[in-house]
N, C-alpha and C positions, 0 to 999 in steps of 0.2 A: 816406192812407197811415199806417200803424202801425210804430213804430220800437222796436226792444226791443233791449240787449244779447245777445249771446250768453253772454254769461259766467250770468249768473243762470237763463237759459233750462239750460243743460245742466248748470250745478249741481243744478237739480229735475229732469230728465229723464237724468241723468248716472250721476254714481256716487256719488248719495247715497247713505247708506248708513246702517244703525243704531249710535250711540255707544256704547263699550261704557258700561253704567250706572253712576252715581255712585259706590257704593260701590265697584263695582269698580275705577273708574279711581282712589278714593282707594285702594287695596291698591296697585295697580301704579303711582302716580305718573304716571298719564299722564293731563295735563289732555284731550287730543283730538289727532287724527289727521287727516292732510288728504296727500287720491290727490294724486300730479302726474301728468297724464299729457302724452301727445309722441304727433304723428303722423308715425310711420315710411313707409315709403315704403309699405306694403300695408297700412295703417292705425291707427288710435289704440290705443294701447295703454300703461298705468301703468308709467310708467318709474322712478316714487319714492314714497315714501310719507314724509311730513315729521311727527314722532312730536316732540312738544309736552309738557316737564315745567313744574314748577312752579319751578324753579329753574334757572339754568346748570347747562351740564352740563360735565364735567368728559373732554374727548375720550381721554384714556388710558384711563379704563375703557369704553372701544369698541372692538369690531372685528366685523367681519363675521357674528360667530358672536354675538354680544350679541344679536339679531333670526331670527327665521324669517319668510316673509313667503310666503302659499298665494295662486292664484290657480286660475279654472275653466281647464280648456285650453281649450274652445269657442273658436272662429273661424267666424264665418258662412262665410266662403266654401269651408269641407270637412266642415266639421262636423255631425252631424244635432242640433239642436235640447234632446235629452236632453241632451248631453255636457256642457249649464251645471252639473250637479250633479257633475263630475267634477273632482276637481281635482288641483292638483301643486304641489310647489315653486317656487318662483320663483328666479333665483338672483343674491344681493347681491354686486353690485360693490364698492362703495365706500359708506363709514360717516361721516360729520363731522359737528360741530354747527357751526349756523349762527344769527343773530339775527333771521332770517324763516324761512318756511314754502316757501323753495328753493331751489334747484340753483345749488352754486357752478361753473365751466365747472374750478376746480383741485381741486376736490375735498378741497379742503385744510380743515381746521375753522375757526372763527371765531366767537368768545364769543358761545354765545347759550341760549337754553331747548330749543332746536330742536335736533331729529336728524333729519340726512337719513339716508333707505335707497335709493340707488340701486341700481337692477336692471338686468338683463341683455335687451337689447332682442332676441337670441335667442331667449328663452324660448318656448316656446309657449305659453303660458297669459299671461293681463291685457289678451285686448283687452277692446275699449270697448263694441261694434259688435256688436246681434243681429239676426238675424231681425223683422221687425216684422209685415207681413200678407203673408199669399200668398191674394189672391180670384184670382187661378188659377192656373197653372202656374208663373208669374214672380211672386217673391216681393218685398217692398221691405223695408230695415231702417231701424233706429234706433240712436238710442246706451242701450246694459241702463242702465235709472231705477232697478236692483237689482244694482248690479256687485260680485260679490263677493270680492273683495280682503280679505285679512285680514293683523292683522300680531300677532305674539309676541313681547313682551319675555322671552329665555329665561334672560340670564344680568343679573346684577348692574352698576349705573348707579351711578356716584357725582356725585351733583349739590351745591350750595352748601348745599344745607338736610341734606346726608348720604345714606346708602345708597337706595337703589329698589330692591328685591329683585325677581328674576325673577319671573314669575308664567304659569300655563298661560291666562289670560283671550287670547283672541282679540278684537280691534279692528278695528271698521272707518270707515272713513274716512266724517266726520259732513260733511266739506267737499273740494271740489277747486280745481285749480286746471287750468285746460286751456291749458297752451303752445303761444303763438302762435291756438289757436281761440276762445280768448277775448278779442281783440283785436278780432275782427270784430262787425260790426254788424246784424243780422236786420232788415227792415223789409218788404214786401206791397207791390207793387205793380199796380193795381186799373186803371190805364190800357188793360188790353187785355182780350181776349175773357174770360178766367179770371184770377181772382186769384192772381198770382206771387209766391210767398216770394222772397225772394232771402237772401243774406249779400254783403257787401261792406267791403271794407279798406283805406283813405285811409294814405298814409305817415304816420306818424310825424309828422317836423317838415319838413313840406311848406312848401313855398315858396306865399303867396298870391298871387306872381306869374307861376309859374311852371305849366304844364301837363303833365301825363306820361301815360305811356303806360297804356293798359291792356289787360289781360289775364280772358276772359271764361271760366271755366270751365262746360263744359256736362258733368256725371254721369251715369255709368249709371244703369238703365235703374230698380235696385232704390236709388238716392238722391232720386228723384221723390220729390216729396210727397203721402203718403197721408192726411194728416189731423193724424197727431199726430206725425209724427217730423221736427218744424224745426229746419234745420241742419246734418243726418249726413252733407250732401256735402261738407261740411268735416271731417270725421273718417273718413269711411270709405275714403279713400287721401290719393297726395300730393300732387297737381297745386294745390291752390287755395294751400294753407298752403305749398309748395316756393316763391312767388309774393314772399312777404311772409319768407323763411329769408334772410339772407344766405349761411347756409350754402351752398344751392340757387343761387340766382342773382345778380347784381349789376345793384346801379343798384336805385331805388327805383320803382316800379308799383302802380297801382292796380288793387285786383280785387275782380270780382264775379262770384258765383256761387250764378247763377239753380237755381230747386228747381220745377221744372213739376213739376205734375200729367201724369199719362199719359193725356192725352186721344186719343194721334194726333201724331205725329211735325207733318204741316201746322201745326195749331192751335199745336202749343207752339214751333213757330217763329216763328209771328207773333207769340205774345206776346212770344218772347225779343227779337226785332227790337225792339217796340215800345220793352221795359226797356231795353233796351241803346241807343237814341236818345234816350231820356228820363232817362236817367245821362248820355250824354255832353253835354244838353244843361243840368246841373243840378251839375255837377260840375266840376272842371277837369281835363276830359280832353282828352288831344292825339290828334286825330281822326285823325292822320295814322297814327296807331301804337295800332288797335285788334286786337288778336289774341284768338284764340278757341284753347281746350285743352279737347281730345276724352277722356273716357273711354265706350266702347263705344256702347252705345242713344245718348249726345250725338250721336255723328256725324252720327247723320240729321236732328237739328237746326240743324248746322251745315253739312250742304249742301244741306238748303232755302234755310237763312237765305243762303248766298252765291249760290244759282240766282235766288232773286227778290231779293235786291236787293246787287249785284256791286257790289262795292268797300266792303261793309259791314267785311269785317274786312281787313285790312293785309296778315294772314299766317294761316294754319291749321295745329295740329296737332292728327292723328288717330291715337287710339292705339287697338287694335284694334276698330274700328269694323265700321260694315256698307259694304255699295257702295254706290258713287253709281251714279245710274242717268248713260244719256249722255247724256239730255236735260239734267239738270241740269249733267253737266259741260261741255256746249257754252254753256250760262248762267254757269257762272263763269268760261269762257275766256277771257271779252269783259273781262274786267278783268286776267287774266293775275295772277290772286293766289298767291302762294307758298303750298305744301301741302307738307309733312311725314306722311309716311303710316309708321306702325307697326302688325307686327302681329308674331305669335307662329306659327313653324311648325306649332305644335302646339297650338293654340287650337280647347278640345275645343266650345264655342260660337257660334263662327262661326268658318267655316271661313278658313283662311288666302287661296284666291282671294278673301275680298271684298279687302283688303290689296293682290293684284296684279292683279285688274279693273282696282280703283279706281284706280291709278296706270296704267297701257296705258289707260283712257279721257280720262284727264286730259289725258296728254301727248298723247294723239289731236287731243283737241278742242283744246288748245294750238298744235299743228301748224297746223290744219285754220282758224284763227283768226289766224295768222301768224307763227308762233314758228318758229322754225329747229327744229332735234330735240335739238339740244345746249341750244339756251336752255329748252324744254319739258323736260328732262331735268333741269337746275337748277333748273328752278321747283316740278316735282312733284317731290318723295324719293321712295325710299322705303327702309326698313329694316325688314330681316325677322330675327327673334330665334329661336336653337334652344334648347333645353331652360334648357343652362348658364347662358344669359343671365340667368335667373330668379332673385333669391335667396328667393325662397317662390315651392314648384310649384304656381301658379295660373297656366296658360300662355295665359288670355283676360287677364291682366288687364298687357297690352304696356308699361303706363301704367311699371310697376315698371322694366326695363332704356332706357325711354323718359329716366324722369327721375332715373335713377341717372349715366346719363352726361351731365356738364353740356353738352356741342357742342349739343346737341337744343335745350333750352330756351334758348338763348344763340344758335343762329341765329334762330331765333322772333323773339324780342327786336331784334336786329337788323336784319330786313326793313324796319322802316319807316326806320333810320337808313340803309339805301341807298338811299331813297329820296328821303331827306331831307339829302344826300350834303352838298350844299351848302351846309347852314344848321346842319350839324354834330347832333349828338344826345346 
């Protein structure tokens, strides 16, 4: 097995970018520039740009209009392709200098070399996330290794060494910084039929005593691993990095999030089965409180993965997936494992019955397995989203009104504490 950070991995595959050149950065007083970016809930996108003099800066000659900051509109998920060369404004929130390269949560400045330019996570222009191959019909991305982010110093900077005068040179960020996806760790795991990238994320300041839960992300269909895009299922929505947010969730979990190859839904469950026994038994995972989070093509890995071997995951959520067939779901009856099914009324990709199949065969084989229809009814959800639900209209990607409301990933989390009713959680 091969272990690599992420952080240096999507710094080279990321959003490097060209320096503006020495002489110019001596006219404009900017030693260098460094993206921040943040995954929103429909994906990565530069949420600051952290602008580096040679001197403190002096926060009163700042404000919002001191900077212009241009990004491409492109979005893989509506965009065709061309639209990387089109670009817009971006638009600055908030201005301060700080004595590192980021994000104060007050906004407030604080003596240092550094100016932050925080943006508007509205915009439509600065994600992260392109297109990468389409060998046919279904395409897979990456994170753009050319993201073009620029920024202008337009108006006048008064630092300790004296004036900065505006200048028209455009800058782009020679370094980043990826919040919260650079915390995670890339490593290959080679144990099963194909070699599986994975990413995965230990708390913090874990307890060596103690065991926690985890949480297994499986990605659509276009965050498979084609070759050279390791890692983009932690950028390209929110479920893995919502995991490790406090924002998102509480209580602290382990997560891992496996990057098959598209060989075939079977295949890539087995290996998944495989990593995911081979973490819980290399890590200190509490076996009791293993759950699995669906975006789309995942699903069908995760109800193989629970048809052959039931009682693998604790609890299931599936955000607009495909059906279970009812063979498999009379195989995960036999364990009676809690499901969470989301889907989008208007999911121009798969159609919204796979969402209410898949819940009426559940609770069938639930029944039919010895559940009352009220308990079968508690154990499958389901939740169906109409347009409104959406704050970006991408109405296949359910994941978004999924993990916007916290009850969803918060009952998740708690199945194996009812479980575990006795022994506390």
């Amino acid at each position: 097995m091969r272990t690599r950070h992420v952080a240096g991995l999507l710094v080279a595959a990321g959003l490097a970018g060209a320096l503006a050149s020495p002489a110019a950065a001596d006219v404009a007083g900017i030693r260098g520039v460094t993206a921040i970016t943040r995954v929103y809930t429909y994906g990565q996108k530069v949420a600051a740009v952290a602008v580096e003099y040679r001197a403190t800066v002096d926060p009163r000659s700042l404000d919002r209009g001191t900077f212009a900051v241009s990004d491409s509109i492109y979005n893989f998920r509506y965009n065709p392709v061309e639209d990387l060369a089109k670009r817009a404004d971006r638009t600055i929130t908030r201005v301060y200098t700080n004595g590192s390269p980021a994000l104060r949560a007050s906004g407030r400045s604080t003596p240092g070399r550094f100016v932050i330019v925080e943006l508007a996570r509205s915009d439509p222009g600065g994600n992260t996330v392109i297109v990468s191959r389409c060998p046919t019909r279904l395409c897979s991305v990456t994170v753009n290794p050319d993201q073009p982010v620029e920024l202008v110093q337009r108006g006048d900077i008064r630092t300790a060494r004296g004036k900065v005068p505006g200048s028209p040179t455009a800058h782009r960020p020679a370094r980043t910084t990826n919040l919260l996806v650079d915390d995670f760790t890339l490593d290959t795991f080679t144990g099963g039929g194909t070699p599986l990238p994975y990413a995965y994320h230990l708390p913090r300041h874990r307890d060596p005593h103690r065991v926690y839960p985890l949480v297994v992300i499986l990605p659509g269909h276009g965050m498979g691993w084609d070759g050279d895009n390791l890692g983009v299922q932690l950028a390209a929505d929110i479920p893995a990095t919502a995991w490790v947010s406090p924002e998102w969730t509480q209580g602290e979990f382990i997560v891992l999030a496996p990057q098959n190859q598209r060989v075939g839904a079977p295949a890539e469950a087995a290996d998944m089965v495989a990593l995911v026994e081979h973490f819980t038994r290399t890590h200190r995972v509490d076996r009791d409180r293993v759950y699995a989070s669906t975006v789309s093509y995942g699903s069908t890995l995760a109800w193989e993965a629970m048809a052959t071997h039931p009682g693998l995951f604790t609890a299931a959520l599936i955000t607009g997936g495909f059906q279970v067939s009812a063979e498999q779901a009379a195989r995960i009856a036999t364990d009676r494992t809690p499901v969470w099914i989301t889907h989008g009324r208007n999911d121009h990709l798969l159609p919204v019955a796979y969402g209410r199949n898949s819940t009426q065969l559940l609770r069938d084989a639930y029944t039919t397995a010895g559940a009352g229809p009220a308990e079968a009814a508690n154990l499958v959800r389901y939740t169906e989203y109409d347009n409104d639900a959406f704050t970006e209209p991408d109405y296949h990607a359910a994941f978004g009104p999924t993990y916007e409301d916290p009850s969803i990933p918060q009952w998740l989390a708690a199945q194996g504490c009812q479980r575990l009713a006795t022994q506390g959680c």
